[in-house]
C-alpha positions in Angstrom: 98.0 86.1 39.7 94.6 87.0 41.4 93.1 85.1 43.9 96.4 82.8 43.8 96.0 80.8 40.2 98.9 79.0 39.2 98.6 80.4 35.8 100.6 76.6 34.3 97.2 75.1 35.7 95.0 77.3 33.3 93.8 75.2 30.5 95.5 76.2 26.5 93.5 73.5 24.6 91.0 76.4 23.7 93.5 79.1 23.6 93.3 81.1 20.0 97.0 82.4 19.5 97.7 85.2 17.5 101.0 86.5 15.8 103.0 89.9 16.0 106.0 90.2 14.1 108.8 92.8 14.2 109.3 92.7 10.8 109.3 90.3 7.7 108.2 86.9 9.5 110.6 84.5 8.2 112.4 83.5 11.3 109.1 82.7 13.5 106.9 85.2 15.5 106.0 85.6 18.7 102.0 84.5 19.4 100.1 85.5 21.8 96.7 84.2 23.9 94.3 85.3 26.3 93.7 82.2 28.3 92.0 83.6 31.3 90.7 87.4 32.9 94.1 88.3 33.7 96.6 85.7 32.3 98.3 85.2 28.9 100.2 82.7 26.9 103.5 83.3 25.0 104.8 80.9 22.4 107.6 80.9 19.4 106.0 79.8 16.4 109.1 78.0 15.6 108.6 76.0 18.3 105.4 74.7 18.2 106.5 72.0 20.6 107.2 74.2 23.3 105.4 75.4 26.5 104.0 78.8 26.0 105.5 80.9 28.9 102.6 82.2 30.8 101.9 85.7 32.3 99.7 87.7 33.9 98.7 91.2 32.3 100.7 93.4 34.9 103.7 91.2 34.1 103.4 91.7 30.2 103.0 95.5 30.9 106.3 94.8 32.6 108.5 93.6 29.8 107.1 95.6 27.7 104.5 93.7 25.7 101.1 95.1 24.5 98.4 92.7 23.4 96.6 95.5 21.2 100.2 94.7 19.2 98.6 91.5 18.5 95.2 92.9 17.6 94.2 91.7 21.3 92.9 93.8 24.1 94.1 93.9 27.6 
């Protein structure tokens, strides 16, 4: 990350998550947030519970994963 942020330090309490599905979302749905310039939060909404994995926008471009999917911009 840029300037050397430990993006797991980066605060999700105001974090808006939105959903993408693949298809009919009956087995959960990836969500995705912005939480910083260059840095993103990944949940399972099955698993509320969980830590969002965290990334930063070069590393979602990387596996493959387009906010604008999620009606986000990057």
């Amino acid at each position: 990350m840029q300037n050397g942020t430990d993006l797991y330090a980066l605060d999700l309490s105001g974090a808006s998550f939105v959903k993408a599905c693949g298809g009919p979302c009956t087995e959960g749905c990836v969500t995705l947030a912005r939480i910083d310039a260059d840095a993103w939060a990944l949940g399972d909404s099955k698993r509320l519970d969980a830590e969002p994995l965290r990334f930063t926008t070069e590393e979602l471009a990387a596996a493959g994963i387009d906010p604008a999917r999620f009606g986000l911009n990057a």
